[in-house]
SEDOSE-697189 format. One record per residue: residue in one letter; x negated, y, z of N, C-alpha, C, O in turn. Coordinates in steps of 0.02 Angstrom, whole numbers, plus 50000, padded with zeros to 5 digits. Each point is the difference from the previous one (the first is absolute). Example, Ala and Ser with C-alpha at 12.3 -4.5 7.8 and 13.67 -1.06 7.14 Angstrom:
REM residues 2
A493404971650390500455005950000499555006050000499484999950033;S500705005449931499585005950003500395005550037499755005550008;
END
This chain:
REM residues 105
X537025072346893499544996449958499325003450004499945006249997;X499544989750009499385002250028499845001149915500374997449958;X498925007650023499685000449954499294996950001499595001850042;X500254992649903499524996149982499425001449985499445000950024;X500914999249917499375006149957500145005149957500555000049972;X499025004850016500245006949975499445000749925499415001949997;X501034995849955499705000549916499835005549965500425004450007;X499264996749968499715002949957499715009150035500175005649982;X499444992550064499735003550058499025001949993499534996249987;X500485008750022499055000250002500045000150086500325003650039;X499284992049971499475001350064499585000250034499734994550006;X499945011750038499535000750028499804995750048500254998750054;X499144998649912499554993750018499775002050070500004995750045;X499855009349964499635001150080500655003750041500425004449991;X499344989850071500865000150049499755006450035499465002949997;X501204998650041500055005050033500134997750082500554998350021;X498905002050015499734997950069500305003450056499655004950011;X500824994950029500135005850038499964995750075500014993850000;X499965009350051499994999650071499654991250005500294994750013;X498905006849969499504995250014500364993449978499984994950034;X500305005549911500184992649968500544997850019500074993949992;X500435009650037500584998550032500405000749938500444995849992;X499495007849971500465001749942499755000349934499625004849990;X500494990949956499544999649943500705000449941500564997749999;X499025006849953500524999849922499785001149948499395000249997;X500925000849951499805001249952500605006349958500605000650013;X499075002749945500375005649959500224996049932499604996049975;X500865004850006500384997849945500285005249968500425003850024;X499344996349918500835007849949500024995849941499554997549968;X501245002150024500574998949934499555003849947499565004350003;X500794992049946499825003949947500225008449981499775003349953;X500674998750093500475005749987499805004750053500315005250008;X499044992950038499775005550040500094995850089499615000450047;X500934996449950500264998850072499404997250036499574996249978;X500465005550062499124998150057500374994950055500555002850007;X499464992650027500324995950047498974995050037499524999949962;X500444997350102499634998250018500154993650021500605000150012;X499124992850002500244994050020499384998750059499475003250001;X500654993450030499764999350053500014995250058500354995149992;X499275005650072500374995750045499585004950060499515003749997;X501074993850068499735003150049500104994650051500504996650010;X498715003350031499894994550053500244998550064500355004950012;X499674992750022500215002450074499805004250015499405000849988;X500975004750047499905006750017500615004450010500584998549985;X499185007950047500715003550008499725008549979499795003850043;X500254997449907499645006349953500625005049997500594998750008;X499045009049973500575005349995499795000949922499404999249988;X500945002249967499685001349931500205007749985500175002650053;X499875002049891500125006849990500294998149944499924994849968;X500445010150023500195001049933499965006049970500145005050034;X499654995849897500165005149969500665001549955500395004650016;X499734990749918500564999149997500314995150034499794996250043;X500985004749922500434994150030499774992349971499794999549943;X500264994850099499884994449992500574994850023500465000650040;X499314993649915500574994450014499524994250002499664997949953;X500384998950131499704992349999500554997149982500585001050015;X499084994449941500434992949986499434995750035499415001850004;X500884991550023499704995650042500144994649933500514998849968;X498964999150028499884992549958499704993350035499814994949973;X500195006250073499844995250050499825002450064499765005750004;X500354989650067500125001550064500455004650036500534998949972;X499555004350059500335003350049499535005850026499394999550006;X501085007650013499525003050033500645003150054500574997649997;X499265007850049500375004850032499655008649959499475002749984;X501154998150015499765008549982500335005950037500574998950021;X499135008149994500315004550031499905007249956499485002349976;X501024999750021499805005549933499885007050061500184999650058;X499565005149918499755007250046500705001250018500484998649964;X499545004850111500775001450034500364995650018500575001450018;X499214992449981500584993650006499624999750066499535003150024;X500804992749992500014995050078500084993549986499744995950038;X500755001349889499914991550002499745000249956499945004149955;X499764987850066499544996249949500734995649959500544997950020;X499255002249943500324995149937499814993849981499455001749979;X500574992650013499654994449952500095000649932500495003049979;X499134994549986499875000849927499814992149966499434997650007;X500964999749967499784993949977500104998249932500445002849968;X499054991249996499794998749942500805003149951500544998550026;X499465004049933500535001549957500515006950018500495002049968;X499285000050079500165008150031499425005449992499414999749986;X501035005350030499635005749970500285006050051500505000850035;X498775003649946500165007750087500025006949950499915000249939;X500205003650093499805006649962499695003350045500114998950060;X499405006449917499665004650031499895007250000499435001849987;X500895001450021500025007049978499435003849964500474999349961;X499145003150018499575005249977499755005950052500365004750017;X499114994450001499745003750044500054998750069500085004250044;X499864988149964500424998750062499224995750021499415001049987;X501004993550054499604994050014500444994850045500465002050035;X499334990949961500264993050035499334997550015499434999949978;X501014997650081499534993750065500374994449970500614999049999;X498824997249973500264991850005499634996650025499405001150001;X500924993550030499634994650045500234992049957500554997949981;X498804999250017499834995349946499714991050051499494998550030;X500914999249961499664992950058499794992849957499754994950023;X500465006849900499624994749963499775003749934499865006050004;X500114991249945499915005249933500555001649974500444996049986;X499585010450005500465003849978499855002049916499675005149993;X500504991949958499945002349933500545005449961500574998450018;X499455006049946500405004749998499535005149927499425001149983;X501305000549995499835004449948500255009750030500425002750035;X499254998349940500095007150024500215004449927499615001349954;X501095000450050500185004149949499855007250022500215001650055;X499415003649905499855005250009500605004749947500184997149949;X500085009650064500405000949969500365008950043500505002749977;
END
């Protein structure tokens, strides 16, 4: 089950721009501290970093992902979800819009 919308949330009005407009979001935190980002990413095939661990959830489209040390790509589609280690980084490759919440954690 994909997630819609996320209630009773503050968020930061000015998006967060990464690799020349390929990747646009926004910062969101719960009332209880939790920080998570929503977003979309364009056609493209980007490496991202991580600091902590992260979880895409896909809320619309499809992507391929490759986490650091891997060799396969994976698909990821609307109502699935990846994990990402902490201190790591993933290659995803994106061929329509990719919308997705990013659990930070």
């Amino acid at each position: 089950m994909t997630t819609d919308t996320l209630n009773g949330i503050a968020v930061t009005t000015r998006a967060n721009v990464y690799f020349d407009g390929k990747c646009v979001s926004h910062s969101v935190t719960f009332p209880d501290g939790t920080k998570k980002s929503v977003g979309v990413i364009l056609p493209a095939s980007l490496t991202f970093n991580t600091g902590a661990p992260e979880i895409m959830e896909c809320v619309a489209g499809d992507c391929e992902y490759r986490l650091a040390g891997s060799d396969a790509w994976i698909r990821s589609s609307a109502g699935e979800k990846f994990s990402v280690p902490g201190n790591s980084s993933f290659e995803i490759r994106v061929t329509g819009a990719y919308h997705y919440i990013c659990h930070f954690g």
